[in-house]
C-alpha positions in Angstrom: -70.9 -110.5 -131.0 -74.2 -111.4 -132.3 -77.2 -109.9 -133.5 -81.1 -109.7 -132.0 -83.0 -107.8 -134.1 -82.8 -106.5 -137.8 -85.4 -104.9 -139.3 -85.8 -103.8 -142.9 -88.4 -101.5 -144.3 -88.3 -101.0 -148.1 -84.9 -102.6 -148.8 -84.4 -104.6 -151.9 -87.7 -107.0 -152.3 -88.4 -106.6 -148.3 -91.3 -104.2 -147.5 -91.8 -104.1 -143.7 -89.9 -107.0 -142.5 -88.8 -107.8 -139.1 -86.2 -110.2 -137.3 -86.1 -111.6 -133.9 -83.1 -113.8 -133.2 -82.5 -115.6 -130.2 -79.1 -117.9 -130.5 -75.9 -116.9 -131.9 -75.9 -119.5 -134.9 -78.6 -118.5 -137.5 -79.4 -120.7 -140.2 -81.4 -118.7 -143.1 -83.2 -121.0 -145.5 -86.1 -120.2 -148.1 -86.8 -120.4 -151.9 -85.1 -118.3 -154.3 -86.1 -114.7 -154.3 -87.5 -114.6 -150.8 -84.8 -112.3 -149.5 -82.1 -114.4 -148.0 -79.5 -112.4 -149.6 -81.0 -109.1 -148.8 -81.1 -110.3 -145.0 -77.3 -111.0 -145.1 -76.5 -108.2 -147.0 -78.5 -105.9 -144.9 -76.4 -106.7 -142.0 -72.8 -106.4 -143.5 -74.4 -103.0 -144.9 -74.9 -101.8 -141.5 -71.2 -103.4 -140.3 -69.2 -101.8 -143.1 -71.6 -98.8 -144.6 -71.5 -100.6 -148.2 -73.1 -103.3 -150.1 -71.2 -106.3 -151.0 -73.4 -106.5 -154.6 -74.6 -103.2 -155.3 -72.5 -100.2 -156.9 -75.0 -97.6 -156.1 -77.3 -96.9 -152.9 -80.1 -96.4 -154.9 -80.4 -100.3 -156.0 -80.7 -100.5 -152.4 -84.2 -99.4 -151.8 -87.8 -101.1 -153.0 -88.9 -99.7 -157.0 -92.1 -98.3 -154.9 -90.3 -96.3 -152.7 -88.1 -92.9 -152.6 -86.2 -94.0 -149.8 -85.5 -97.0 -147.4 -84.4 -98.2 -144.0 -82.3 -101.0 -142.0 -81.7 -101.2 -138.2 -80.0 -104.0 -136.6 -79.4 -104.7 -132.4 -76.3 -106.0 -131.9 -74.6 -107.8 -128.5 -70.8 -107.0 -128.6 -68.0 -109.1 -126.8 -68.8 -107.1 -123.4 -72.7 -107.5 -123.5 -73.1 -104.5 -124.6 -76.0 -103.8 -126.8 -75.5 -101.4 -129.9 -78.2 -99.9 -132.2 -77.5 -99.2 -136.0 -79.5 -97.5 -137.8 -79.2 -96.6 -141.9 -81.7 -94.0 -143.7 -81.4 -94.4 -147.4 -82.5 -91.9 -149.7 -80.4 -89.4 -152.3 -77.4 -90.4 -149.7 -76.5 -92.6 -146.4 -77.5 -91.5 -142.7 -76.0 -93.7 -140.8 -77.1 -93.7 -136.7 -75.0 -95.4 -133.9 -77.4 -95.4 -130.6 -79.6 -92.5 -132.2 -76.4 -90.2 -132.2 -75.6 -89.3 -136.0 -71.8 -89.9 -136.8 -70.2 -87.5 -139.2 -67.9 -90.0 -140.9 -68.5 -93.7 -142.0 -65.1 -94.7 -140.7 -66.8 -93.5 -137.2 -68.6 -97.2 -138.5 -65.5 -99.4 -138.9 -65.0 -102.1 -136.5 -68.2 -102.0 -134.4 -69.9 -105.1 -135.9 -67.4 -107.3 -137.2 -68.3 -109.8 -140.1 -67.2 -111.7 -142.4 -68.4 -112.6 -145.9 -67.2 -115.7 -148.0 -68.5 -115.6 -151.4 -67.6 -117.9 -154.8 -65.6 -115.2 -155.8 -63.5 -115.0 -153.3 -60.9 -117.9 -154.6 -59.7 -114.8 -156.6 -58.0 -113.4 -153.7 -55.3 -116.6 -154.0 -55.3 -117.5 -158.0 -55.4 -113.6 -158.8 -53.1 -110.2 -158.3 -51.6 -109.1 -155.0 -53.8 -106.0 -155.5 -56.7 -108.3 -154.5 -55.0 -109.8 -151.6 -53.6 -105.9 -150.6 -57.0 -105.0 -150.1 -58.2 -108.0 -148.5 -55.5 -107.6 -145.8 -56.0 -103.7 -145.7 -59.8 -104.5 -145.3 -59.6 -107.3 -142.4 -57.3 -105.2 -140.4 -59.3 -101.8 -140.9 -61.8 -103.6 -138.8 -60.2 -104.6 -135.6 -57.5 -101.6 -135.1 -58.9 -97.9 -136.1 -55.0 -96.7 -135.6 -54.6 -99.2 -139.3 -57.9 -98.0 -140.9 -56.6 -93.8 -139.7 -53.3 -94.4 -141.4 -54.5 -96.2 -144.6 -57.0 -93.2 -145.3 -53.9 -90.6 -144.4 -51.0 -92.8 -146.5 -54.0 -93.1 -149.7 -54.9 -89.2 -149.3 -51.1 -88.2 -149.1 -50.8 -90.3 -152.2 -53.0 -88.4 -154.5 -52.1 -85.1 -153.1 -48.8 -86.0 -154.8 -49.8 -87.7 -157.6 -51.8 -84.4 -158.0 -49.0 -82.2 -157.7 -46.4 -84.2 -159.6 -49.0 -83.6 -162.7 -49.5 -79.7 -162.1 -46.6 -77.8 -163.6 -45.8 -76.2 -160.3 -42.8 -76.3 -158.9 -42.3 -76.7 -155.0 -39.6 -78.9 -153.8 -40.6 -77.7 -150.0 -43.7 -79.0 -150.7 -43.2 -82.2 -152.9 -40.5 -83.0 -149.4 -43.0 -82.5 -147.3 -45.7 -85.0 -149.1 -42.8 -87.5 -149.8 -42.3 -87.7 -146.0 -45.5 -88.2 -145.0 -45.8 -91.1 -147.5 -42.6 -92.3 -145.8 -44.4 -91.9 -142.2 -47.4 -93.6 -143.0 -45.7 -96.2 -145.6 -43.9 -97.4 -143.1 -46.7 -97.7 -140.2 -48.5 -99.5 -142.5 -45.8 -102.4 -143.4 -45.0 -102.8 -139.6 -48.9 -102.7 -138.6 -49.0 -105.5 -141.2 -46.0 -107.4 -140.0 -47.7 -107.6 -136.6 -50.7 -108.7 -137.6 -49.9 -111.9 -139.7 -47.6 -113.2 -137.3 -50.2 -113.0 -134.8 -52.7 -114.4 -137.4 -50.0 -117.5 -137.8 -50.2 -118.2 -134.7 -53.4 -118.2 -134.4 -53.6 -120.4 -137.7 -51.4 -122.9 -135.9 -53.2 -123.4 -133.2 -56.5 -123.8 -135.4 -54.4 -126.9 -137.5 -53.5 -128.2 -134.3 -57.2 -128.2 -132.2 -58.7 -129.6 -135.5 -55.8 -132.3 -136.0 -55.3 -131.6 -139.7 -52.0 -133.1 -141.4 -50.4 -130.5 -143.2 -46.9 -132.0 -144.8 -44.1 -129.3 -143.4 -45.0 -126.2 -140.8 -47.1 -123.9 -142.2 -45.9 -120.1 -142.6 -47.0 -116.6 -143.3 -44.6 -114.3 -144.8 -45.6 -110.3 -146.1 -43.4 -109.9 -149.4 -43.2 -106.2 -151.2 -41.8 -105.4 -154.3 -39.7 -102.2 -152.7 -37.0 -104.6 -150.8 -37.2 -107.5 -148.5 -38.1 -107.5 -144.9 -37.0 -109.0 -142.2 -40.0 -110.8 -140.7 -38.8 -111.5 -137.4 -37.3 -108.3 -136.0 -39.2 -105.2 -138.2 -37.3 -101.8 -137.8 -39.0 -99.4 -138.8 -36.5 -96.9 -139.0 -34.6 -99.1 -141.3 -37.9 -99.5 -143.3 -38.5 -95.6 -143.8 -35.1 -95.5 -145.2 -35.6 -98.1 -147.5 -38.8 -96.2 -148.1 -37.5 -93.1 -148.7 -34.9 -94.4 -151.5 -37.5 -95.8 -153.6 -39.7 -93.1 -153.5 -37.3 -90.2 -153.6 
């Protein structure tokens, strides 16, 4: 995937601005304050629907203007070309090939990218929370089943949250909202399973084209605080029952 064409019309600092790219490695250079950050940002704004730098949509768009726009033409793996398009104003209108979509996971895993920041050393020396979410945020992107269930297992989880701290009493209900969480718990932790050993192998063979000495063999291993898993041979019926004990 690359990109051919991003324009930007009263985003951040850039007016009317227009890009035409014609190789697949871009190199942005300029002085500070020119809008090389905007330019980046612009384009993981139209991969992922947010900012990587601003909490509101509002710091999006010039002082001088009410509203702002991005568009960006994108080549995907099969040569397909894709058109994204973002109006900005009191909310986000996002446009996929000038067909509206109702929902910005509809967005998820169209344009892939990937943003490495100074920051991001926090994901190793800080809590799992951080590393949770980078996981949960990676795999979102390349398998909509993952990004589906994570939205159902997160909305199930406040629906009972909810209802444990309402005085109502419903055990048919609270069952039914426990085994969902099971359900979707358990998709989540085998989805995961799958998808680091598949990034460990892929790892491996990146140590081994690049020739790096690494003392030992590198592993991957997914560790949660409910029990321990069996990384080679994940059952997830086994799972849900584990599940199910620490929740019920």
């Amino acid at each position: 995937m690359w990109i051919q064409h991003l324009s930007l019309h009263y985003f951040r600092n850039l007016i009317n601005n227009e890009f035409k790219f014609n190789n697949k490695k871009i190199i942005i250079s300029g002085k500070n304050g020119t809008g090389k950050t905007s330019i980046l940002e612009a384009i993981y704004l139209l991969s992922l629907g947010r900012s990587f730098r601003a909490k509101k949509d509002s710091n999006l768009i010039h002082y001088n203007s009410a509203a702002g726009n991005v568009a960006g033409n994108f080549v995907l793996q099969d040569k397909e070309k894709i058109d994204i398009h973002l109006h900005i104003s009191n909310k986000k209108i996002f446009t996929i090939n000038n067909k509206s979509i109702k929902r910005l996971s509809q967005l998820i895993g169209i344009v892939n990218t990937i943003l490495f920041m100074d920051k991001d050393i926090d994901i190793i020396e800080r809590a799992p929370e951080l590393r949770r979410k980078f996981i949960d945020i990676i795999f979102s992107r390349v398998d909509r089943k993952y990004l589906s269930t994570l939205i159902k297992y997160y909305k199930t989880l406040e629906e009972r949250n909810s209802f444990l701290r309402a005085s109502i009493q419903d055990q048919t209900l609270l069952e039914s909202l426990n085994s969902s969480l099971i359900r979707y718990g358990t998709e989540i932790i085998c989805l995961r399973m799958n998808y680091l050993k598949q990034f460990l192998i892929i790892l491996k063979g990146l140590i081994k084209s690049y020739d790096i000495s690494i003392y030992g063999d590198i592993t991957v291993k997914y560790h949660t605080d409910l029990f321990d898993i069996d990384q080679d041979t994940p059952d997830g019926e086994k799972d849900r029952d584990l599940i199910k004990k620490e929740i019920c």
